[in-house]
C-alpha positions in Angstrom: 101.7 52.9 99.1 102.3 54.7 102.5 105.6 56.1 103.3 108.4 54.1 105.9 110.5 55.6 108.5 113.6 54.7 110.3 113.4 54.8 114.0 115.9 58.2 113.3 113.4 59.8 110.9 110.7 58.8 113.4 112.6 60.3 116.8 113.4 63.2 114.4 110.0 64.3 113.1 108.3 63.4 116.4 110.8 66.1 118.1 109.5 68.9 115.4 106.5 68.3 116.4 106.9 68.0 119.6 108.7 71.4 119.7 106.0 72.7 117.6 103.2 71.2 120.0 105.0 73.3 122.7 105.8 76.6 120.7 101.8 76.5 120.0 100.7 75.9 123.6 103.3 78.9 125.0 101.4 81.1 122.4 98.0 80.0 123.2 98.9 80.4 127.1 98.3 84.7 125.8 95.3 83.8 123.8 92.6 84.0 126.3 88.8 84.0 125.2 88.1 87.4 126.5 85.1 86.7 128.8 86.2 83.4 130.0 90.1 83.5 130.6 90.4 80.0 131.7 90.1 78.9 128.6 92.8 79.6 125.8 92.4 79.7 122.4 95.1 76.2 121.9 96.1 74.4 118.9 98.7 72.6 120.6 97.1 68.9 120.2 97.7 68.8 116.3 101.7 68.0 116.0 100.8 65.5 117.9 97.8 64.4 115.9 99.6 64.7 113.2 102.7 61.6 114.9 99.5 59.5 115.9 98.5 59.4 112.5 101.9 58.9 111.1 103.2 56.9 113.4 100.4 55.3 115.6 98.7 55.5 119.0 102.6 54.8 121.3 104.3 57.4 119.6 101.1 60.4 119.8 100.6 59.0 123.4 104.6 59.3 124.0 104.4 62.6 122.2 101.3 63.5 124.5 102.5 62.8 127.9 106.0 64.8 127.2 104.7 67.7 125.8 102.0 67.3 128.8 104.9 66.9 131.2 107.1 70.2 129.5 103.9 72.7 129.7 103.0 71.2 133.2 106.5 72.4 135.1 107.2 74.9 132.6 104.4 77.4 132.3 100.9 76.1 132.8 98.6 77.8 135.1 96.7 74.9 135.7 99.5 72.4 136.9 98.9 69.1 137.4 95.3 69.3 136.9 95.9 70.2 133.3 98.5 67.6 133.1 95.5 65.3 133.8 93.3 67.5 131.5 95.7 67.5 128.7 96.0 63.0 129.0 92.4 62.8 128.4 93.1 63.6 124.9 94.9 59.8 125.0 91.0 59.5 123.4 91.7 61.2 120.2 94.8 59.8 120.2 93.7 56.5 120.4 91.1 56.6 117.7 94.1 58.6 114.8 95.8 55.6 115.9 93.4 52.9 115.3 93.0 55.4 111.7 97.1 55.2 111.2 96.3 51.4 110.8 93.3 50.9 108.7 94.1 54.0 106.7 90.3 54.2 106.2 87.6 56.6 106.7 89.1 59.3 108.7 86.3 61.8 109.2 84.6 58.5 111.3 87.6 58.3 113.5 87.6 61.9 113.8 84.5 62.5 115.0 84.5 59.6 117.3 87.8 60.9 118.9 85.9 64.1 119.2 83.0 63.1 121.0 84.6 60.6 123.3 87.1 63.2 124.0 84.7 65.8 125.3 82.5 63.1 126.4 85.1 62.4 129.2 86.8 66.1 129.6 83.3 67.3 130.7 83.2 65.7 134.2 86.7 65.5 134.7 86.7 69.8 134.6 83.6 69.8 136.2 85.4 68.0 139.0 89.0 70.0 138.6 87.1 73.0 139.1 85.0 73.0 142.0 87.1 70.5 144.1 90.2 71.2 143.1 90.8 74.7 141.8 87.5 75.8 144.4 85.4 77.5 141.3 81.8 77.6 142.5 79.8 74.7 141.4 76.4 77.0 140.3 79.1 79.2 138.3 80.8 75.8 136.1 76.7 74.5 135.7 75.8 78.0 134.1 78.6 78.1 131.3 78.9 74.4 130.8 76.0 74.3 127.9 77.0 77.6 126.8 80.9 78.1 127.2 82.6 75.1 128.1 81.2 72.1 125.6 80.8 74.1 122.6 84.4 75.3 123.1 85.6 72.0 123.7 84.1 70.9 120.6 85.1 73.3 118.8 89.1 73.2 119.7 88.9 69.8 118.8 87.4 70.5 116.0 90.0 72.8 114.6 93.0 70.5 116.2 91.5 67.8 113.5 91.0 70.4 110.9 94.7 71.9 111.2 95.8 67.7 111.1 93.8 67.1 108.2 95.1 70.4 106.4 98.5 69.0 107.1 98.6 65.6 104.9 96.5 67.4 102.4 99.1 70.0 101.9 102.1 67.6 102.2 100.6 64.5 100.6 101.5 61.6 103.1 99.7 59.0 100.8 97.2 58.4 103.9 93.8 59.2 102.4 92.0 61.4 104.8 
């Protein structure tokens, strides 16, 4: 048995969480990894994990692109091209959603949203950064096997993790 919403109780919870998603990324805007600064120590994407999984793929992506939106004109260093950045996790999205309606095997559709994820955010900031943003090329190409994948993996890792954690704790009958 899996618990119903109202549209309210949806437009409510999503707003938590999107609050929360935002609260998180304004803290993890001071969390810099000391000998990379461009990259923030963020556990912003797991509120709105957390609604894809709930409440499927249109209401994480709607969650996504507002919170996206918010950090974008609000306080992101990055600007439009982490607005972009920040939509290519539509991926993970896509996959908790395609989990919200099987309700099966979770840690699949987890690491699949993972993978993809990274799979695409790899060029894309390869790109950003030396067209865009004017980063030399040789400089992205020496921390990309050392710095930028691994932490890529690893905050999406721990965005899953934290989601997981969360209907663990608060037992949404979805059996992750």
């Amino acid at each position: 048995m899996t618990i119903e919403f109202s549209n309210t109780k949806k437009i409510a919870i999503n707003s938590v969480l999107a609050s929360i998603s935002i609260w998180l990324a304004f803290i993890s805007h001071y969390l810099a990894i000391p000998f990379v600064p461009m990259l923030k120590i963020d556990i912003s994407d797991a509120p709105i994990f957390v609604s894809s999984i709930l409440f499927g793929f249109y209401d994480g992506a709607l969650m996504l692109f507002v919170v996206s939106f918010i950090r974008t004109v609000f306080f992101s260093i990055a600007g439009w091209t982490g607005f972009i950045m920040r939509m290519v996790s539509l991926v993970s999205i896509l996959f908790l959603g395609i989990y919200h309606k099987k309700n099966k095997n979770f840690i699949f559709y987890s690491v699949l949203a993972i993978l993809l994820s990274v799979t695409i955010k790899i060029p894309v900031s390869y790109l950003f950064w030396t067209k865009i943003h004017f980063m030399p090329a040789e400089f992205i190409k020496s921390i990309m096997f050392s710095i930028i994948i691994p932490y890529n993996l690893i905050k999406n890792t721990i965005n899953i993790l934290i989601t997981w954690l969360f209907f663990k704790k608060f037992n949404f009958n979805k059996t992750l």
